[in-house]
VOGU-3710 file (C-alpha; in Angstrom, 3 decimals, decimal comma):
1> xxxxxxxxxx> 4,140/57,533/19,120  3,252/58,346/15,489  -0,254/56,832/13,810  1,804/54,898/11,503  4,015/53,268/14,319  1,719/52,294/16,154  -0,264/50,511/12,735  2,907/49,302/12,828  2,991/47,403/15,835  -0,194/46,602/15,431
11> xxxxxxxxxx> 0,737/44,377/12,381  3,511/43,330/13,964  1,710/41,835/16,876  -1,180/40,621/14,097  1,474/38,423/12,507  2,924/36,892/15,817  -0,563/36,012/16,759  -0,884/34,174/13,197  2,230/32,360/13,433  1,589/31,451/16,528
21> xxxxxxxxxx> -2,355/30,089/15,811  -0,714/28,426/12,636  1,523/26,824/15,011  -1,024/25,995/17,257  -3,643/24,984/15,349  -1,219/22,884/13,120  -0,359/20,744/16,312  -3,530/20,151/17,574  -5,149/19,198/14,545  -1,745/16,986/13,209
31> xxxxxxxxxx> -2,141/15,276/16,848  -5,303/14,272/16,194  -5,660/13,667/12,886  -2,264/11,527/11,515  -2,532/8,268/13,525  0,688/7,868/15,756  1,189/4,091/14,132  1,137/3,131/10,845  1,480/-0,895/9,855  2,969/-2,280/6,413
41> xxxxxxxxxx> 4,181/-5,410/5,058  7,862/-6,036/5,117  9,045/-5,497/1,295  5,211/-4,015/-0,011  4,499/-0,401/-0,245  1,243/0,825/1,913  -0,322/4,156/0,453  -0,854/6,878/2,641  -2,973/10,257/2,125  -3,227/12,803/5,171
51> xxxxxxxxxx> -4,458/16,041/4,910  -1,217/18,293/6,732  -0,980/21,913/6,947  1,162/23,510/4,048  4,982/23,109/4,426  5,150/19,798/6,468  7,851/17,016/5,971  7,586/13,354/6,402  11,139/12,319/7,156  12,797/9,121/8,809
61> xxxxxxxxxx> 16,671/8,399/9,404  15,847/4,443/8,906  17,491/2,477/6,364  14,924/0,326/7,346  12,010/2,193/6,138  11,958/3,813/2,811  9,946/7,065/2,118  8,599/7,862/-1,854  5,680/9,609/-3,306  3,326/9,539/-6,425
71> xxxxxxxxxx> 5,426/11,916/-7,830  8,784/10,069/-7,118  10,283/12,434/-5,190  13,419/11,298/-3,900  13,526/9,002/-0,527  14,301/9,809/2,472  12,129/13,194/3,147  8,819/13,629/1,504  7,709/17,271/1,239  3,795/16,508/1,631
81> xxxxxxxxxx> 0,754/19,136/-0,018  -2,465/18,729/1,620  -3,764/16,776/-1,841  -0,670/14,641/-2,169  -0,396/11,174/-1,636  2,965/9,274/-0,360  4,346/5,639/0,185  6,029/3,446/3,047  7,971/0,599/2,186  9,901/-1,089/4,908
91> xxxxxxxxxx> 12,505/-3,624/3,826  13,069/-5,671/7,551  10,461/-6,350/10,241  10,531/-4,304/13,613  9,620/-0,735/14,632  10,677/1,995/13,269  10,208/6,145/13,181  9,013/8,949/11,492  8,427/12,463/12,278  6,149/14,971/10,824
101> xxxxxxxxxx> 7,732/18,505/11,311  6,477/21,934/10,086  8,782/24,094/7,893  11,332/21,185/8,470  12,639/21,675/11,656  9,119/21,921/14,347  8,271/18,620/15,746  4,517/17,700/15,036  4,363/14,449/15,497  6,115/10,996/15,271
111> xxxxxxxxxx> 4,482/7,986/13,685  5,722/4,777/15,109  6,244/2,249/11,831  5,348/-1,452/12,269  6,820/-3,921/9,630  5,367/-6,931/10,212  4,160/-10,071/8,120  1,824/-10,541/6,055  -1,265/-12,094/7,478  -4,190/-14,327/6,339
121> xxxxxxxxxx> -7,529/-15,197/8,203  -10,645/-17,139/7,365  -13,763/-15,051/7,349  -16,225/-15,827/9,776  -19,980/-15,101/9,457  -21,144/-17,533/11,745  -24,291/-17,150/13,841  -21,986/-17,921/17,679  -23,161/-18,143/21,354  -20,683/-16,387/23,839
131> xxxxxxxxxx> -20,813/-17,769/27,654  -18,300/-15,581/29,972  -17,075/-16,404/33,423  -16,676/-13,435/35,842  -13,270/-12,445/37,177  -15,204/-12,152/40,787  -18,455/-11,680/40,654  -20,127/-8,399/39,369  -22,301/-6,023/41,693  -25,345/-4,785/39,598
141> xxxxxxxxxx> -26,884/-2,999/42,536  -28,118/-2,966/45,962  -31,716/-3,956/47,812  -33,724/-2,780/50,623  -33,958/-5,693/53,181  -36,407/-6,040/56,128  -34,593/-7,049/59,384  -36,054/-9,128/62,188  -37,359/-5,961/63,769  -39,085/-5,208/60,518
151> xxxxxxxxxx> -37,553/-2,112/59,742  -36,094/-1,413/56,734  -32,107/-0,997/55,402  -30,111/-1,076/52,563  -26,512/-2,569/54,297  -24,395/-1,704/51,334  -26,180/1,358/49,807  -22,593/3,750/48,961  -20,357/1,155/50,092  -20,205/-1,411/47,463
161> xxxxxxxxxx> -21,340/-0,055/43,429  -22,867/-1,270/40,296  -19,743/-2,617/38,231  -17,662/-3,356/41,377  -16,455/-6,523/41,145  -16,198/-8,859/44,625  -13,094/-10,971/44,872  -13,122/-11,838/47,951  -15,700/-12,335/51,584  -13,607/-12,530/54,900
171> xxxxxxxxxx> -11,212/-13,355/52,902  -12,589/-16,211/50,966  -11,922/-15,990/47,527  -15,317/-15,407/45,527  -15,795/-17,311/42,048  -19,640/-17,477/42,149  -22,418/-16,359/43,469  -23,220/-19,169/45,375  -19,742/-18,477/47,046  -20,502/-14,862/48,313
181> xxxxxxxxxx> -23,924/-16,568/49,938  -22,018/-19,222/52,084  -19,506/-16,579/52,754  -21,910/-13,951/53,799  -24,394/-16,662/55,586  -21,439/-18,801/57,831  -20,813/-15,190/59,656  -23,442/-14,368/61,398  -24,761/-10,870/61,781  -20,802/-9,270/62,304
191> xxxxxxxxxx> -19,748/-7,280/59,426  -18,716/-8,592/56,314  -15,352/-7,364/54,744  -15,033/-7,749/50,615  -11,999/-7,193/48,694  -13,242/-5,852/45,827  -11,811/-4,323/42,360  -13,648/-0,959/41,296  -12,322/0,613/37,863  -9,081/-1,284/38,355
201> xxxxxxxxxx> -8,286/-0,729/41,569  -8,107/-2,939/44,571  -9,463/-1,558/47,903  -12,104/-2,794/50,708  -15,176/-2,583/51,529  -17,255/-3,554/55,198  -20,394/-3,462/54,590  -23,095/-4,657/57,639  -25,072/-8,217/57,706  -28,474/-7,855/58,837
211> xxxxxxxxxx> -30,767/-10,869/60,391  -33,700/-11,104/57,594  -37,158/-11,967/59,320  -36,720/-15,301/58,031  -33,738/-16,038/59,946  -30,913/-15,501/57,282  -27,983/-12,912/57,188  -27,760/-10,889/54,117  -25,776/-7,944/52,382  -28,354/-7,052/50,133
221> xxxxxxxxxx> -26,272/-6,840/47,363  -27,147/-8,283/43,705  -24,180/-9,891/41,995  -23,833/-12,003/38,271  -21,105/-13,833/37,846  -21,844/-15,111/34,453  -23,156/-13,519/30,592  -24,122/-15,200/27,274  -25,009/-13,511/23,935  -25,041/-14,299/20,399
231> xxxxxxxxxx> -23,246/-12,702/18,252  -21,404/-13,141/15,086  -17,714/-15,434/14,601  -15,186/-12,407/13,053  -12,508/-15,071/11,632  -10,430/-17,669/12,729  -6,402/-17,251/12,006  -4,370/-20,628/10,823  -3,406/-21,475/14,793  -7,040/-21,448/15,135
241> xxxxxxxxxx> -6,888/-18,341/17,058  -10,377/-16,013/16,519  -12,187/-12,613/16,715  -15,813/-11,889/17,554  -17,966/-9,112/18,093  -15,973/-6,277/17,514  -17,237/-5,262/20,838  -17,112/-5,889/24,130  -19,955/-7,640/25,830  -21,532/-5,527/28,498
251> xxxxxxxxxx> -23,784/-6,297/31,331  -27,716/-5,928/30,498  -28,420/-3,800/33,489  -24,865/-1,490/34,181  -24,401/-1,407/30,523  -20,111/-2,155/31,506  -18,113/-4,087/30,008  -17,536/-7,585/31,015  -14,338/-8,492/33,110  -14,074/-12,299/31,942
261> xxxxxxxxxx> -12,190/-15,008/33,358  -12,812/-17,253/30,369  -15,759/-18,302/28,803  -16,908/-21,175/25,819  -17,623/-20,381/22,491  -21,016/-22,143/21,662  -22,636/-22,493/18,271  -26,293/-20,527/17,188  -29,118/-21,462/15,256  -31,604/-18,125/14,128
271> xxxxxxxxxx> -34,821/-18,777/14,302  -36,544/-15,042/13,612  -35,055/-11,853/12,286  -36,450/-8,507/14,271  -36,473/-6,070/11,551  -35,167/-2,702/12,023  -36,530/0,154/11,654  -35,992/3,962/12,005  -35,501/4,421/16,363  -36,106/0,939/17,004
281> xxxxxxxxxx> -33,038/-1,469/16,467  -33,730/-4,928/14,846  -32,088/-8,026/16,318  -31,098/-11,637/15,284  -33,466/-14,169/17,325  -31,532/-16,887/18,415  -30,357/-20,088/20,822  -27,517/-21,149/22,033  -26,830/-24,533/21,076  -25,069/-25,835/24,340
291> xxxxxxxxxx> -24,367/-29,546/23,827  -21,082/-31,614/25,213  -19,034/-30,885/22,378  -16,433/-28,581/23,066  -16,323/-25,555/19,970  -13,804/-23,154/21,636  -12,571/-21,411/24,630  -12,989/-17,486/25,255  -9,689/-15,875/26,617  -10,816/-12,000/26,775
301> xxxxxxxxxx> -13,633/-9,791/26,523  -12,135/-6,654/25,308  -13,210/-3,187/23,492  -12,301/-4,624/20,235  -14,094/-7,763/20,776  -14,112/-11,241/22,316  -11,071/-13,507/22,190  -10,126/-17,168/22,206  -9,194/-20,197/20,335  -11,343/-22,946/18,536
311> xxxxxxxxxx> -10,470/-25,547/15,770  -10,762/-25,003/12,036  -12,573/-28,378/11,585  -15,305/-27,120/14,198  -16,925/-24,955/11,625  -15,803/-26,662/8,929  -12,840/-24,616/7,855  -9,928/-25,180/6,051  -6,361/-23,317/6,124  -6,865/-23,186/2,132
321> xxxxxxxxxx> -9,611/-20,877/3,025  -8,169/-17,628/4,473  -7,403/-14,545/2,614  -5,563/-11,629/3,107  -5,708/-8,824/5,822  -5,993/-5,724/4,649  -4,980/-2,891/6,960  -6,121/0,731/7,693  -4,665/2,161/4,513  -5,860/-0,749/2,193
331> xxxxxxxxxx> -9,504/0,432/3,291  -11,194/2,350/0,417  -14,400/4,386/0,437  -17,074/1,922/-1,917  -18,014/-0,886/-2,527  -17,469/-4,005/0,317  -19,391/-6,785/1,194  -19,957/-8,622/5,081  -20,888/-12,038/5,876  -23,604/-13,187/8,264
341> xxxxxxxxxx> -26,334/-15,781/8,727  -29,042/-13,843/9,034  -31,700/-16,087/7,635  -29,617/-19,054/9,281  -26,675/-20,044/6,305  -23,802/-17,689/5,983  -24,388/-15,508/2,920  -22,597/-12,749/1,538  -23,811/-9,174/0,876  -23,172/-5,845/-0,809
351> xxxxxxxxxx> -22,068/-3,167/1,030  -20,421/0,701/0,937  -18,036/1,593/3,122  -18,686/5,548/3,173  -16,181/6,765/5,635  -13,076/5,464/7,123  -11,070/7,123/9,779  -7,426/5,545/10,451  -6,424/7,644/13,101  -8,638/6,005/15,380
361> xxxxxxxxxx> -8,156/2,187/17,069  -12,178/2,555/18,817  -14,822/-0,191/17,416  -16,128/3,205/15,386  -13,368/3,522/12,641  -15,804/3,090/10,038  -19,346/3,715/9,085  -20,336/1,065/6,299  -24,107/0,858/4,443  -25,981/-1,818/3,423
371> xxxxxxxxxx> -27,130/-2,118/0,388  -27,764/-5,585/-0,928  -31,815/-6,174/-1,891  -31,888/-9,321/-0,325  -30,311/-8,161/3,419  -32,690/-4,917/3,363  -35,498/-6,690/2,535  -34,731/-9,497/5,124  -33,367/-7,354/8,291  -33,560/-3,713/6,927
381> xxxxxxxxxx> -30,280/-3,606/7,857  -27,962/-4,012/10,776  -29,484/-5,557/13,157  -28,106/-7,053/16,935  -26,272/-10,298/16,414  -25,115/-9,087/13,172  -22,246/-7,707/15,483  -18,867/-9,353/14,078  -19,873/-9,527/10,943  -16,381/-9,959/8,645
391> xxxxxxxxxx> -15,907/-7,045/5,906  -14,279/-7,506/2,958  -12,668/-5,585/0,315  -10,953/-6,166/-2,738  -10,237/-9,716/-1,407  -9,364/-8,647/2,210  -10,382/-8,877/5,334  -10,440/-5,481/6,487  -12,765/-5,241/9,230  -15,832/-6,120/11,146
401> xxxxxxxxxx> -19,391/-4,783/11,789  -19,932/-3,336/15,363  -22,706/-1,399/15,897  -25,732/0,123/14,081  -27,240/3,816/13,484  -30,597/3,786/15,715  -32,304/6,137/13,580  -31,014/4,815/9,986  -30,211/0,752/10,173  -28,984/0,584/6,690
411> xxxxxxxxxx> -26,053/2,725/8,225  -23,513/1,243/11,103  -20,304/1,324/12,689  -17,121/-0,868/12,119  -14,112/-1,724/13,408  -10,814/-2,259/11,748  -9,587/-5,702/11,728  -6,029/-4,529/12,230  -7,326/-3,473/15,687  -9,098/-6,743/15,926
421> xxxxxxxxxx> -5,418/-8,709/15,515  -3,436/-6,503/17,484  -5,900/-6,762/20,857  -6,336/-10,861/20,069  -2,211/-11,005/20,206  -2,476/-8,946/23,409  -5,075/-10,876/24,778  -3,586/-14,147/24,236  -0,106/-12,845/26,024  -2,016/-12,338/28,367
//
């Protein structure tokens, strides 16, 4: 073989290896970065701008579901550039698809459409206590114990784990702790058999009683099978439905989220703000205000937040005051503003929203800023219990406030409020 063959097949090879990285690469990074659901309002247009390799096509064979672009090209098959914006308009509610395909014929990826209703909630901003029930109750470790001999064991050391969550004793269903004590105490020194649920599974566990020099049988296993935590009320919809948080709330010493049964929704008064500072989080000081008036119920504790229903006239809301939800694509980089009650009344301040990430449904879509004088000067920031905080933009609802930079607390995470609405209507299936 000739030099100049083999150069030959040596470029040959070169360009496979391109078109096949192009390929590749083009894939991957459409599979991760073009969300695989998109939401609009039946009969309004929702602008879209992805960045896609050169040569993709956004095409759909719904009538249902009509395709256009800034620069009106015709409907039906939208030859995107990486810089070049595009519209979906869908014209009946229901699902729908489109695909994303490279050269116009490889399958990248297909969006799933949503064309639902419009929607309108009443920002919250409210200064809330959160009590949750356990579904069980909630192992957050195990304990040495001295027997009657006086030596010394740890019964359920690698049998039972922190976050498992104990159903049942002997079969005795377990709704408290005071439960798993009689359970444990009325059977002597034999073995003690738990149904318990460990990362969603159900299984057993047997884990050994032991006679306690002062004449009780124990497992020596420390359970909770209750949480409370203030927080901040996201918004209440017109059935009275609402979103808090933004989060889930997690146990103090596991750091896991929460399986709830149910749970109250309690009202807060601030007394002292816990400014933050660069390392050290700041924090909302607070009571619950637990009193015989019934505020709400909690239905879920979930990722993207806590769940449950309430009435309007409990926090002195009116169906005249909700405004619009804005989804994903509505969300601009700029200016926004939150709600809270940091100094105790619910006030609202400036705020940029400096990056916004649609592909993802995590309480981390969005990192916002504060910059209102009078919030910096007062928290120096985001602080905890600001958590939940409602933003808004451009008259919408678009999101809440979840979590806060440690080492800059001017700077914090958000979540979409589309995400918010979506796991409430899951949770209240449910």
């Amino acid at each position: 073989m000739t030099r100049k063959q083999k150069y030959r097949q040596f470029l040959i090879r070169l360009i496979w290896i391109m078109i096949i990285f192009t390929c590749l690469f083009s894939y991957y990074y459409i599979r991760h970065m073009i969300p695989g659901k998109i939401r609009v309002v039946v009969g309004e247009e929702g602008t879209f701008q992805f960045s896609l390799p050169w040569g993709s096509t956004l095409e759909t064979e719904n009538e249902e579901v009509l395709l256009g672009s800034i620069s009106n090209i015709p409907e039906g098959a939208v030859r995107i550039n990486t810089d070049r914006a595009f519209t979906v308009e869908g014209t009946s509610l229901g699902s729908y698809d489109m695909d994303i395909k490279l050269f116009g014929w490889l399958p990248l990826r297909n969006i799933q459409v949503d064309v639902v209703e419009s929607r309108s909630v009443i920002p919250g901003g409210e200064s809330i206590g959160l009590y949750l029930e356990m579904d069980g109750v909630m192992v957050v470790g195990t304990s040495e114990l001295t027997d009657k001999e006086g030596n010394i064991v740890e019964p359920a050391y690698g049998i039972v784990k922190s976050g498992d969550y104990i159903l049942e004793a002997n079969g005795q269903p377990v709704t408290d702790k005071e439960a798993l004590i009689a359970a444990i105490s009325s059977n002597g020194e034999a073995p003690c058999v738990f149904k318990i649920r460990r990362d969603g599974e159900i299984m057993e566990a047997k884990v050994d009683t032991v006679l306690t020099s002062d004449g009780s049988c124990k497992a020596g296993i420390w359970v909770r099978d209750d949480a409370q935590g203030i927080g901040t009320l996201t918004y209440v919809d017109e059935n009275g439905y609402f979103g808090a948080l933004g989060h889930a709330m997690s146990d103090t010493d596991t750091g896991q989220q929460l399986e709830a049964s149910g749970g109250d929704l309690q009202k807060a008064q601030i007394q002292d703000v816990i400014k933050g500072q660069s390392g050290t989080p700041g924090s909302l000081l607070g009571t619950i205000v637990y009193s015989d008036s019934h505020w709400g119920d909690v239905f879920g504790n979930t990722a993207a937040g806590v769940f449950g229903h309430t009435e309007l006239a409990n926090w002195d809301m009116k169906a005249a005051d909700a405004i619009p939800v804005g989804f994903k694509q509505d969300v601009k980089l700029g200016p926004a503003s939150i709600r809270c009650s940091a100094d105790g009344e619910v006030k609202e301040y400036d705020i940029e929203i400096i990056k916004a990430d649609i592909t993802t449904d995590s309480n981390k879509g969005m990192v916002v800023q504060v910059t209102d004088p009078e919030l910096l000067e007062l928290t120096g920031g985001i602080v905890q219990g600001m958590s939940g905080s409602p933003i808004i933009q451009d008259g919408k609802v678009v999101g809440a406030v979840t979590h806060v930079f440690v080492q800059d607390s001017t700077k914090g995470y958000g979540i979409f409020l589309e995400t918010m609405l979506e796991k409430q209507e899951e949770t209240v299936k449910k």
